[in-house]
GUPAKOL-53365 format. One line per field, with one value per atom (N, C-alpha, C): residue number from 0; residue in one letter; x, y, z; atom name. Coordinates in nm, 2 decimals. Each point is the difference from the previous one (the first is absolute). Example, Ala and Ser with C-alpha at 12.3 -4.5 7.8 and 13.67 -1.06 7.14 Angstrom:
% GUPAKOL-53365
torpa <- [0|0|0|1|1|1]
zakol <- [a|a|a|s|s|s]
c1 <- [1.32|-0.09|0.09|-0.04|0.09|-0.08]
c2 <- [-0.57|0.12|0.12|0.11|0.11|0.11]
c3 <- [0.78|0.00|0.00|-0.07|0.00|0.08]
base <- [N|CA|C|N|CA|C]
END
This chain:
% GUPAKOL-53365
torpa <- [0|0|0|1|1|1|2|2|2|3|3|3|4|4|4|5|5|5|6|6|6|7|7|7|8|8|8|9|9|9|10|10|10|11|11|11|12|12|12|13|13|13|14|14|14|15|15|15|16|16|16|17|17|17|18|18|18|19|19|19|20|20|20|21|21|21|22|22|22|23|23|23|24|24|24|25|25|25|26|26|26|27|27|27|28|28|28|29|29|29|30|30|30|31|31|31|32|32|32|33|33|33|34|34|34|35|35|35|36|36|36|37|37|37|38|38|38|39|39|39|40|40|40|41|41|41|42|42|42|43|43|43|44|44|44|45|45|45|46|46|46|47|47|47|48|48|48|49|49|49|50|50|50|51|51|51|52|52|52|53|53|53|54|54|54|55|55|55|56|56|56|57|57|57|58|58|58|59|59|59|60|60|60|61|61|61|62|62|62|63|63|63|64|64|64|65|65|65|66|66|66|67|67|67|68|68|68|69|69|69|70|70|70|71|71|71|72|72|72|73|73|73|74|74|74|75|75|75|76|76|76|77|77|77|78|78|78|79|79|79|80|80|80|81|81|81|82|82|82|83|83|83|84|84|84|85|85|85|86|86|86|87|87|87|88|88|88|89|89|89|90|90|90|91|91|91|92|92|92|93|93|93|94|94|94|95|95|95|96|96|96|97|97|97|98|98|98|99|99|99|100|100|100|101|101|101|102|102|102|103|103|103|104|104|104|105|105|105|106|106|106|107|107|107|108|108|108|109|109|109|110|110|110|111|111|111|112|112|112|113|113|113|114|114|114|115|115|115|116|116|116|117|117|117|118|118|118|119|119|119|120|120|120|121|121|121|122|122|122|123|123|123|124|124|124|125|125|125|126|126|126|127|127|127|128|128|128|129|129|129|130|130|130|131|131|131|132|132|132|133|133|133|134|134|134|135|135|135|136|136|136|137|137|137|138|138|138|139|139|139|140|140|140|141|141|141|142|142|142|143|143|143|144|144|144|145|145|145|146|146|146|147|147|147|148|148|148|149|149|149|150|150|150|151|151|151|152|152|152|153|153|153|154|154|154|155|155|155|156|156|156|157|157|157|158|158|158|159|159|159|160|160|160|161|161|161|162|162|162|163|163|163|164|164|164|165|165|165|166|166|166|167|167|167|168|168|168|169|169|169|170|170|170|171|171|171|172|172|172|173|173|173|174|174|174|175|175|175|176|176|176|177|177|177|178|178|178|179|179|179|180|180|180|181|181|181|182|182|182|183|183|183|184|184|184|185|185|185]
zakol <- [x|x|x|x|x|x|x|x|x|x|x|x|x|x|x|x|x|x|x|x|x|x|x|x|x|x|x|x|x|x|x|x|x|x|x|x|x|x|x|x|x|x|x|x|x|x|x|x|x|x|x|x|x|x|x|x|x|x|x|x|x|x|x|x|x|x|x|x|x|x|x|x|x|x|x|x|x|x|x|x|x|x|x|x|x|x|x|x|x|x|x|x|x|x|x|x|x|x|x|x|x|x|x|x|x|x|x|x|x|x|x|x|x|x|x|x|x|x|x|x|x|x|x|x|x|x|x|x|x|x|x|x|x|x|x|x|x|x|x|x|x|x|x|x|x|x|x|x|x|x|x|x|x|x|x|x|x|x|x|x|x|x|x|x|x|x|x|x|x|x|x|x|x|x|x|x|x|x|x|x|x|x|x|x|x|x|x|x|x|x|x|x|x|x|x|x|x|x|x|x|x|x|x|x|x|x|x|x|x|x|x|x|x|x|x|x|x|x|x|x|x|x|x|x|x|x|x|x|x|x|x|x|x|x|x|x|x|x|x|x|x|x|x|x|x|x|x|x|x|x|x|x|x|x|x|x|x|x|x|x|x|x|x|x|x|x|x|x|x|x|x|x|x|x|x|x|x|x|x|x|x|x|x|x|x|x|x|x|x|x|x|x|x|x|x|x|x|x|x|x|x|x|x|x|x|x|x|x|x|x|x|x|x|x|x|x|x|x|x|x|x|x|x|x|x|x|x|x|x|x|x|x|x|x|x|x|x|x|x|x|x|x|x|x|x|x|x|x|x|x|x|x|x|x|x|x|x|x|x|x|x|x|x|x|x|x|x|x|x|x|x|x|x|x|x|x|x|x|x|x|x|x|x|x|x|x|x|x|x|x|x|x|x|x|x|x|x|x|x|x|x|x|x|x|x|x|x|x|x|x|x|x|x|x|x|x|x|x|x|x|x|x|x|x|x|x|x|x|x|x|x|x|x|x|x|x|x|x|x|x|x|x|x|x|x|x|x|x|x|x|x|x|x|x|x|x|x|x|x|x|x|x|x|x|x|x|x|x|x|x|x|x|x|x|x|x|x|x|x|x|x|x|x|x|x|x|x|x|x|x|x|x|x|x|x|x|x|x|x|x|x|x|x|x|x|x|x|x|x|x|x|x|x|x|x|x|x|x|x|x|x|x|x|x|x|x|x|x|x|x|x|x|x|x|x|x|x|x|x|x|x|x|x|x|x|x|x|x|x|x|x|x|x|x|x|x|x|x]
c1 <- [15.08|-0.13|0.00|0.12|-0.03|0.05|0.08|0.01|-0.09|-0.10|-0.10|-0.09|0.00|-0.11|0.05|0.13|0.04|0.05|-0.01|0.01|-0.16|-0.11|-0.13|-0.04|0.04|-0.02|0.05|0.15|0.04|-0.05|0.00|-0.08|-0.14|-0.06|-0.15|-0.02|0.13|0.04|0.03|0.07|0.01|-0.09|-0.07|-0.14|-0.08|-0.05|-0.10|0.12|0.10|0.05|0.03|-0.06|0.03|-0.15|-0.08|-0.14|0.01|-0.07|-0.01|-0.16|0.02|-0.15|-0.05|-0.13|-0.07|-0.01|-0.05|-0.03|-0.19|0.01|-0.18|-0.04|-0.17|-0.04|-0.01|0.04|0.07|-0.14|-0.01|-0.13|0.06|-0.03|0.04|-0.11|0.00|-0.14|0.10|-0.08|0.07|-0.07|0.06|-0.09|0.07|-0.11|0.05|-0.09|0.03|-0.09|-0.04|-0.07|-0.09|-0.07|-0.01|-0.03|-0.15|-0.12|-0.11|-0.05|0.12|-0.03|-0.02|0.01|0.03|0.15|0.06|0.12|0.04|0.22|0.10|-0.04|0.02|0.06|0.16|0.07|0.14|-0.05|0.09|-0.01|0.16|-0.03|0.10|0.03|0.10|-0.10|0.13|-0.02|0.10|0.03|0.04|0.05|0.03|-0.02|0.10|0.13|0.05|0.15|0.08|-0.06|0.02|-0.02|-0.07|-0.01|0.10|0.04|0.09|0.12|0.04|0.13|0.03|0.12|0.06|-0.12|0.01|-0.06|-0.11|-0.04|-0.15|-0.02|0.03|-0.03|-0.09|-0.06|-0.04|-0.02|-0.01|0.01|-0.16|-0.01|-0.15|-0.06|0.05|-0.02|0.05|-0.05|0.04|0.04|-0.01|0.07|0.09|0.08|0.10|-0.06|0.06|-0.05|0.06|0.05|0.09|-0.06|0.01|-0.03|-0.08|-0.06|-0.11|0.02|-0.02|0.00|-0.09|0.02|-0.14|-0.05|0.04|-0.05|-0.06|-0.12|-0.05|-0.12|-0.06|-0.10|-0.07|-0.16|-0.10|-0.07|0.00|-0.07|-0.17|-0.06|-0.16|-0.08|-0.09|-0.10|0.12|0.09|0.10|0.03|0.02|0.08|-0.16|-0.02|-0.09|0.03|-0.09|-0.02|0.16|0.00|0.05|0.14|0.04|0.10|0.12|0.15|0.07|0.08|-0.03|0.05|0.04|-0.07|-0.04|0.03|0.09|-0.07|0.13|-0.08|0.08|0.11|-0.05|0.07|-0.09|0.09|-0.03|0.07|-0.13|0.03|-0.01|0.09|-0.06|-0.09|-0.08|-0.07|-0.17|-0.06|-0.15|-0.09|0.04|-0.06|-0.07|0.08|0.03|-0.10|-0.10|-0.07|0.09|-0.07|0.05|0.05|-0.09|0.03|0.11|0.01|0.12|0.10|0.02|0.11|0.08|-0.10|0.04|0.03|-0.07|0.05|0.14|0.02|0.13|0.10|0.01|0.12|-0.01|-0.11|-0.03|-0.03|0.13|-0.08|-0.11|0.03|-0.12|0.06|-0.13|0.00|-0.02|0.02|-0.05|-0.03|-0.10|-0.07|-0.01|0.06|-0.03|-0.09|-0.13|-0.06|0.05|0.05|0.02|-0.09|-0.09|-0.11|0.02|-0.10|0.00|0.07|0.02|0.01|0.09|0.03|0.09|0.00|-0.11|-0.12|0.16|0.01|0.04|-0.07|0.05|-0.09|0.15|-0.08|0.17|-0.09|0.05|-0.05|0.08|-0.11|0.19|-0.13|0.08|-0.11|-0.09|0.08|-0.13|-0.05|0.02|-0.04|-0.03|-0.14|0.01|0.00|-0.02|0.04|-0.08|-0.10|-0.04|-0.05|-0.03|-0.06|-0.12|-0.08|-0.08|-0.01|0.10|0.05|0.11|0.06|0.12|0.05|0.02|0.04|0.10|0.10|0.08|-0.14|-0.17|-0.04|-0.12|-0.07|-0.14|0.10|-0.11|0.06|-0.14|-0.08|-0.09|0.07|0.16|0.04|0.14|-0.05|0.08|-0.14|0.12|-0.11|0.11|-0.07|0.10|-0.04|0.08|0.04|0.05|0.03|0.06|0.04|0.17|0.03|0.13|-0.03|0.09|0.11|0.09|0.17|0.04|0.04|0.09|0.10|0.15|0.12|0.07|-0.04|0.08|0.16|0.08|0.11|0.07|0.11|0.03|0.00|-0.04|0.01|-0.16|-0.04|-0.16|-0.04|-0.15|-0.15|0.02|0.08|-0.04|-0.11|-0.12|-0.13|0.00|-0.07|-0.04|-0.14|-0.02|-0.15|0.00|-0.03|0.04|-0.15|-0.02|-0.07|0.00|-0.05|0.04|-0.09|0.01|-0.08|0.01|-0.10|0.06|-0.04|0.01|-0.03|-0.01|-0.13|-0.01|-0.01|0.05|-0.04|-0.11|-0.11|-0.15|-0.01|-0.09|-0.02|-0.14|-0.06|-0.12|0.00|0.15|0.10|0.06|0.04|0.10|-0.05|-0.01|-0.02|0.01|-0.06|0.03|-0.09|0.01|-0.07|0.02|0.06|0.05|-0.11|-0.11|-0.05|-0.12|0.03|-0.06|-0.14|-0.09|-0.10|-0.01|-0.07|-0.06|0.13|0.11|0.05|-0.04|-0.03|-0.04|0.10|0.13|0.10|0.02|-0.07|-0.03|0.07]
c2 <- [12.20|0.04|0.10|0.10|0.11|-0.09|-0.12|-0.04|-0.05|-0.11|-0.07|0.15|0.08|0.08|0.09|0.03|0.05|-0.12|-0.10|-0.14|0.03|-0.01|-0.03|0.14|0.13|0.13|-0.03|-0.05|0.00|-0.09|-0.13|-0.13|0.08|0.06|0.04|0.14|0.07|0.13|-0.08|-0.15|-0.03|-0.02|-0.10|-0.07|0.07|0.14|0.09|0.14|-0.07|0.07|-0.08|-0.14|-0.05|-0.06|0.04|0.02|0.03|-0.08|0.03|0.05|0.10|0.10|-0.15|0.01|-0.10|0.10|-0.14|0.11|0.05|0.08|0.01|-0.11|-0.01|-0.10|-0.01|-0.09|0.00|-0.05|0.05|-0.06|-0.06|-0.08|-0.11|-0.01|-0.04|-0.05|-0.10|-0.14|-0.08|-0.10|-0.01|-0.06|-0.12|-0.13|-0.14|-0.11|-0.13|-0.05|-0.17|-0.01|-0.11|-0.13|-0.09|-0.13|-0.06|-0.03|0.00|-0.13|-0.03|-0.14|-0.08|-0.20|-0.08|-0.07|0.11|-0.05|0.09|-0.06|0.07|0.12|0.15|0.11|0.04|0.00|0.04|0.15|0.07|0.18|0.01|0.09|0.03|0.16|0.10|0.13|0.08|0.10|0.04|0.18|0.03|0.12|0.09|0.11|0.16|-0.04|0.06|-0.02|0.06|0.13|0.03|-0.08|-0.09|-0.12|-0.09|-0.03|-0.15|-0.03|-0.07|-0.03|-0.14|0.02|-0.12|-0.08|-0.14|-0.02|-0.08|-0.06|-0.01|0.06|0.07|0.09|0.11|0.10|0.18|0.02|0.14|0.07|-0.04|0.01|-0.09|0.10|0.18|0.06|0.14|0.13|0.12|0.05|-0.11|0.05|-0.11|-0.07|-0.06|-0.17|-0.06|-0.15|-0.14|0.11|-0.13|-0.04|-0.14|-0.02|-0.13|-0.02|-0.08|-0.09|-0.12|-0.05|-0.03|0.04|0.02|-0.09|-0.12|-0.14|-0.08|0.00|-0.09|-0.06|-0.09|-0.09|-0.03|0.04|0.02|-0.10|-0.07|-0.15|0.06|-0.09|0.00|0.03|0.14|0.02|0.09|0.02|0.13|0.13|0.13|-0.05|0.05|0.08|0.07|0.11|0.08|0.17|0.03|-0.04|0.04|-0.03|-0.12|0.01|0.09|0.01|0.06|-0.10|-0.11|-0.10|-0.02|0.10|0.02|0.12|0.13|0.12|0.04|0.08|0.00|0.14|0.10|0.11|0.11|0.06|0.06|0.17|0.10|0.08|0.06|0.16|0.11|0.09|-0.03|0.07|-0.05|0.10|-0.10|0.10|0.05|0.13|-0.04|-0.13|-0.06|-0.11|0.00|-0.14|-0.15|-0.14|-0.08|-0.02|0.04|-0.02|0.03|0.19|0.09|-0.03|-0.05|-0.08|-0.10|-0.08|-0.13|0.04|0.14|0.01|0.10|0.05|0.05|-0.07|-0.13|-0.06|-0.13|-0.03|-0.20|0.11|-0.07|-0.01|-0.07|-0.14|-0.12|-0.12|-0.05|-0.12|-0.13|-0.10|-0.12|-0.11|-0.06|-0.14|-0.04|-0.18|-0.15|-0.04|-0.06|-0.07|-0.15|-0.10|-0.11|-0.09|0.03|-0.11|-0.10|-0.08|-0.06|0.06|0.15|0.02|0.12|0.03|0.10|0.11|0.04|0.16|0.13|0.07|0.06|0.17|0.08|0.09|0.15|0.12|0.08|0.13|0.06|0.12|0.13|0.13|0.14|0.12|0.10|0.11|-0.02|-0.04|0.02|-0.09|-0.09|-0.18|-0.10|-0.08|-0.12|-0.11|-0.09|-0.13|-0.11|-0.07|-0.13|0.06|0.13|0.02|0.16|0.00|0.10|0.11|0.03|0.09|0.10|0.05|0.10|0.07|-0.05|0.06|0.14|0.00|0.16|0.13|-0.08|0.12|-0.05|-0.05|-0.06|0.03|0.08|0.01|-0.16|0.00|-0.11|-0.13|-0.01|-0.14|0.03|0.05|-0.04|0.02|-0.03|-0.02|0.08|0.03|0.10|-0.07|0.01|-0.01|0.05|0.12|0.06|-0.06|-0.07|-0.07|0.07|-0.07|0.07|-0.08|0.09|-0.03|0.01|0.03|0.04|-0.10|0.07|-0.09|0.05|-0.08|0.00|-0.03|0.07|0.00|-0.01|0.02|0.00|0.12|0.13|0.09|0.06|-0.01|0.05|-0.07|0.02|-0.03|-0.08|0.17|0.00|0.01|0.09|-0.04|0.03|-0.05|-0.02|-0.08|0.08|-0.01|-0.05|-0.10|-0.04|0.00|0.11|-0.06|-0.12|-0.07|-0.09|-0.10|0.07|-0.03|-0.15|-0.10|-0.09|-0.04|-0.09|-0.02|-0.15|-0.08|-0.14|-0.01|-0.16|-0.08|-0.09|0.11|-0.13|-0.07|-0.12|-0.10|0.06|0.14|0.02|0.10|0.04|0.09|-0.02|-0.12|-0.06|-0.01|0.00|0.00|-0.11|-0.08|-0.17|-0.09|-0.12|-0.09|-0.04|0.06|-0.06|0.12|-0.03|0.11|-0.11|0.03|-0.02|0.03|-0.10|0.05|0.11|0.08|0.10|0.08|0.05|0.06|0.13|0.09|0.15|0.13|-0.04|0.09|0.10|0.00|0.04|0.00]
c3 <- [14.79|-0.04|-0.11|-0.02|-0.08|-0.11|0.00|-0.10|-0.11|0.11|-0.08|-0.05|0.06|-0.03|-0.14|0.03|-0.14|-0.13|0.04|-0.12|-0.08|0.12|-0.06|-0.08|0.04|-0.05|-0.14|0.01|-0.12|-0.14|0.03|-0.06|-0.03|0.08|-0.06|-0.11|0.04|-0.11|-0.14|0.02|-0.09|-0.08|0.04|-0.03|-0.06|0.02|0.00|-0.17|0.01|-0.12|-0.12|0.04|-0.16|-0.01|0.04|-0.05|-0.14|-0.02|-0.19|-0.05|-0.07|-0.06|-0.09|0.02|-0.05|-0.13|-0.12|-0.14|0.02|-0.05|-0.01|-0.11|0.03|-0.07|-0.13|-0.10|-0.12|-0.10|-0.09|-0.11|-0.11|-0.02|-0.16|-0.04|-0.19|-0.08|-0.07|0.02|-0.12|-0.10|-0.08|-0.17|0.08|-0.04|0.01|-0.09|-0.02|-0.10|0.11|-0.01|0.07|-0.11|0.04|-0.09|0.05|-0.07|0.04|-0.08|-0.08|-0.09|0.12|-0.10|0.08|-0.02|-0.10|-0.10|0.07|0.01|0.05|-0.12|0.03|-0.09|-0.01|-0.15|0.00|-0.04|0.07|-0.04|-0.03|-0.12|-0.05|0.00|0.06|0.04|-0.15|-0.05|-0.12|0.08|0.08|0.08|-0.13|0.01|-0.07|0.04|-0.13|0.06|0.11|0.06|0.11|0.10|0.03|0.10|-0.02|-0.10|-0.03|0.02|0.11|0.08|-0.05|-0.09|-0.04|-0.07|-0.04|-0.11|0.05|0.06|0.09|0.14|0.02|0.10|0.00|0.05|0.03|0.11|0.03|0.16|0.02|0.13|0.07|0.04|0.02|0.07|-0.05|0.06|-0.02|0.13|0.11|0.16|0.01|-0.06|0.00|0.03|0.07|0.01|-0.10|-0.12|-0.04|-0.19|-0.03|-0.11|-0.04|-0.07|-0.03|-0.18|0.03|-0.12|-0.06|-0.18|-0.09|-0.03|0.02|-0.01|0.16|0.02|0.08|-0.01|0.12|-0.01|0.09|0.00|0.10|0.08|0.06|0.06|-0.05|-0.02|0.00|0.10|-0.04|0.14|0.06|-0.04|0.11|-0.13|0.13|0.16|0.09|0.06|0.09|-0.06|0.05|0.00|0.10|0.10|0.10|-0.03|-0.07|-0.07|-0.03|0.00|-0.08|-0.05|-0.04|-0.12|-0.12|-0.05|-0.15|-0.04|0.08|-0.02|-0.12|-0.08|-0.09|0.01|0.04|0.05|0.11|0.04|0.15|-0.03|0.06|-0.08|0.19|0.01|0.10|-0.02|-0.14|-0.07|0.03|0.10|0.04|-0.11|-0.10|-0.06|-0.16|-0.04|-0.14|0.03|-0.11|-0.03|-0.03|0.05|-0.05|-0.17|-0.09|-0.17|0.00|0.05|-0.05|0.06|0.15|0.01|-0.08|-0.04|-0.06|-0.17|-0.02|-0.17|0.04|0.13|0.01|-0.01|0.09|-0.01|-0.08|-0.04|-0.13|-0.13|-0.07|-0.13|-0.06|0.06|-0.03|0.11|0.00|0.08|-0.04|0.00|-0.03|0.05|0.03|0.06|-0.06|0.04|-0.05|0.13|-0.03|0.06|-0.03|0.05|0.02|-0.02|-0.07|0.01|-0.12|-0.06|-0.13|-0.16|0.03|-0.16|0.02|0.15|0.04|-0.08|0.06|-0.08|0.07|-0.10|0.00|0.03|0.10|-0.03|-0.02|-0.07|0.00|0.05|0.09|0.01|-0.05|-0.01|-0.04|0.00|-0.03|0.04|-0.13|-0.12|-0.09|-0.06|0.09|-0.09|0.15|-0.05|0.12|-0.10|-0.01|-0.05|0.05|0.05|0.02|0.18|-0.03|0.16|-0.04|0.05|0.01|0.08|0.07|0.07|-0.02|0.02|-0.02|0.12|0.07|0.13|-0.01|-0.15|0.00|-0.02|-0.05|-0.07|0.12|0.06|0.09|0.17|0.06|0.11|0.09|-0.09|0.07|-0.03|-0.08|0.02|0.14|0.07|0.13|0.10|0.16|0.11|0.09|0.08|0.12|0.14|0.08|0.13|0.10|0.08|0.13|0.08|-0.03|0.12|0.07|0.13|0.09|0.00|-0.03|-0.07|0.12|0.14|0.10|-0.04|0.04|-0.02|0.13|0.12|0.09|0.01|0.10|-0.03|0.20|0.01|0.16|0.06|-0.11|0.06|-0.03|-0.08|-0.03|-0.04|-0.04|-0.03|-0.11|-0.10|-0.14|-0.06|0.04|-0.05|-0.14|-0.06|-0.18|-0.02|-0.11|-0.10|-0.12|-0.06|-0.13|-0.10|-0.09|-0.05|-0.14|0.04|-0.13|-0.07|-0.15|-0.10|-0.08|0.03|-0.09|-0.10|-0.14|-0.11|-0.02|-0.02|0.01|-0.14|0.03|-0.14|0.06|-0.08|0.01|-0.10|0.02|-0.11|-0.07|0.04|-0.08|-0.11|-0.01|-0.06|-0.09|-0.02|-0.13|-0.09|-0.15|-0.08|-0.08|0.03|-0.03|0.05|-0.05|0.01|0.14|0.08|0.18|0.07|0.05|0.10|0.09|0.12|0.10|0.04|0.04|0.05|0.12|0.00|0.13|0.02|-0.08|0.01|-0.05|0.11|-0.08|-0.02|0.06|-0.03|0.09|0.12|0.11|0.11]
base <- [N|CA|C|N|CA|C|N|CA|C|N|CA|C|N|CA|C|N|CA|C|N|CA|C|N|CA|C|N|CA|C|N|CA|C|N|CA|C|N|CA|C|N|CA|C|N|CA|C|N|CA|C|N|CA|C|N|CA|C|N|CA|C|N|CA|C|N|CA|C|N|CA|C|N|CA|C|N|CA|C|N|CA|C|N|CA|C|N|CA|C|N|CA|C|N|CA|C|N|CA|C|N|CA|C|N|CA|C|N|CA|C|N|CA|C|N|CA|C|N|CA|C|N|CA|C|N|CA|C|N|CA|C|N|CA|C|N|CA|C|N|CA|C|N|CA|C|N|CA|C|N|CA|C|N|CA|C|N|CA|C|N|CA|C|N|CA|C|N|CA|C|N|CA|C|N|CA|C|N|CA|C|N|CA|C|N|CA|C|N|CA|C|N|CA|C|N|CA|C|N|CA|C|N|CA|C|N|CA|C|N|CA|C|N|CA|C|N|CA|C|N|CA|C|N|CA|C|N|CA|C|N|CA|C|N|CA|C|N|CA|C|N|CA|C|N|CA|C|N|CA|C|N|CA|C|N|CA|C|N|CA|C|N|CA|C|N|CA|C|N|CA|C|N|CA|C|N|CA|C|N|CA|C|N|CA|C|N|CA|C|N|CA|C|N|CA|C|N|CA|C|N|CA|C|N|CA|C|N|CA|C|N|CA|C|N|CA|C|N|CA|C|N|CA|C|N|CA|C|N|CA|C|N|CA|C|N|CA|C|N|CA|C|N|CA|C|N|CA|C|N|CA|C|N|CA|C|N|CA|C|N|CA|C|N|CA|C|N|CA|C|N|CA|C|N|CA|C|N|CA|C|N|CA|C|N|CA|C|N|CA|C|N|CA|C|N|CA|C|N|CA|C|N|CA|C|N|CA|C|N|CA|C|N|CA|C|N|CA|C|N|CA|C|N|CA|C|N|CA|C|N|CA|C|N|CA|C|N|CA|C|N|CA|C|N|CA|C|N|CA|C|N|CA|C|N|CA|C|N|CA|C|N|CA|C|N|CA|C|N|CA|C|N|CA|C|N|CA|C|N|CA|C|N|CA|C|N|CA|C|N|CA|C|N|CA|C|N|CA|C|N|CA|C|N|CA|C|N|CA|C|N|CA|C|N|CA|C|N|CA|C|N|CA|C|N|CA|C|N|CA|C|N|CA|C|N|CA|C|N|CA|C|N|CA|C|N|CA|C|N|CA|C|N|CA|C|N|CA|C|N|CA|C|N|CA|C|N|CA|C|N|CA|C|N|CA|C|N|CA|C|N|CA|C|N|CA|C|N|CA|C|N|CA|C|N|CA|C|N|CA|C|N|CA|C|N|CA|C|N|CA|C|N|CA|C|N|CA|C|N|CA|C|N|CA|C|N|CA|C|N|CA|C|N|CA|C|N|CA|C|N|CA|C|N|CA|C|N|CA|C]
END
C-alpha cells in the first residue's frame, strides 16, 4: 500500500512540475491585400531590403513565422476579412497604422488584373498608377477587423488578438475603362 501510495505521490509531483506557464495574451496588427474584382489579381510585393531573403522571398513578420514570396495570385471575390491568406506582414506592433506599416517594409507594389487588357495597377508612397487610392498615404483605403487569433497548443490556450487591416482591389477604383456597376468602394 505504501507503495502504490508513494508511486501516485510521486507521478503527481511529477505531473504538477512540468506544468508549463501559459504566455499572456499576445496582440498582432496585420497589412493584407484582398481581390474584389471578377478577374484573378497577380500581386507583386517589392520589400526594403531589409526584408529580402534570397531572391523572391522576404520575412512575413517581426515575431518570427518565416518567409513569404513577392510574387503571388488572388482568386476573384477573395479572401474574407477573416482571412490570413493574403497577409502580407505581421507585425507585434498594435501602435503603427496600416499605410506606415506598409511604407515601412514595401517599397512598391504591383497588380495585374487578369482581365481583357491586363490593367496594370503600381502602387509606392509617392505614386499610384491606374487606381485612385494610395493605401501607403489614405488610411480610408484599408478596412479593419478584430480577430481572434488563439493558437492552441498541448499545453496552453495561447490567447491572441489580431488586428488586421485589409486593402482591396475594387473595380470602382481602377483607373480604366474596366469598372463595375454599384461598386462604391465601401
Amino acid at each position: 500500500m505504501k507503495k502504490i501510495i508513494l508511486t501516485l505521490g510521486v507521478s503527481l509531483l511529477l505531473f504538477t512540475s512540468c506544468k508549463v506557464d501559459c504566455p499572456d495574451k499576445t496582440y498582432r496588427l496585420n497589412i493584407a491585400v484582398g481581390n474584389n474584382t471578377e478577374f484573378e489579381v497577380d500581386v507583386l510585393v517589392f520589400p526594403k531590403q531589409a526584408y529580402i531573403h534570397g531572391e523572391s522571398l522576404y520575412s512575413m513578420s517581426d515575431i518570427g513565422g518565416g518567409y513569404l514570396h513577392t510574387y503571388f495570385s488572388i482568386e476573384s471575390k477573395q479572401p474574407s476579412m477573416g482571412s490570413f491568406r493574403h497577409v502580407l506582414y505581421t507585425t507585434g506592433d498594435t501602435t503603427i497604422d496600416a499605410n506606415q506599416l506598409l511604407s515601412l517594409v514595401f517599397d512598391s507594389i504591383k497588380f495585374v488584373i487578369n482581365d481583357s487588357i491586363n490593367t496594370q495597377i503600381s502602387l509606392s508612397p509617392d505614386t499610384t498608377i491606374n487606381y485612385s487610392l494610395n493605401p501607403y498615404k489614405s488610411d480610408s483605403a484599408w478596412r479593419s477587423q478584430l480577430l481572434n487569433s488563439d493558437q492552441p497548443n498541448n499545453d496552453c490556450e495561447n490567447p491572441g488578438e489580431t488586428i488586421s487591416y485589409r486593402f482591396y482591389i475594387e473595380p470602382g477604383f481602377i483607373n480604366n475603362k474596366y469598372k463595375s456597376k454599384g461598386v462604391d468602394g465601401q
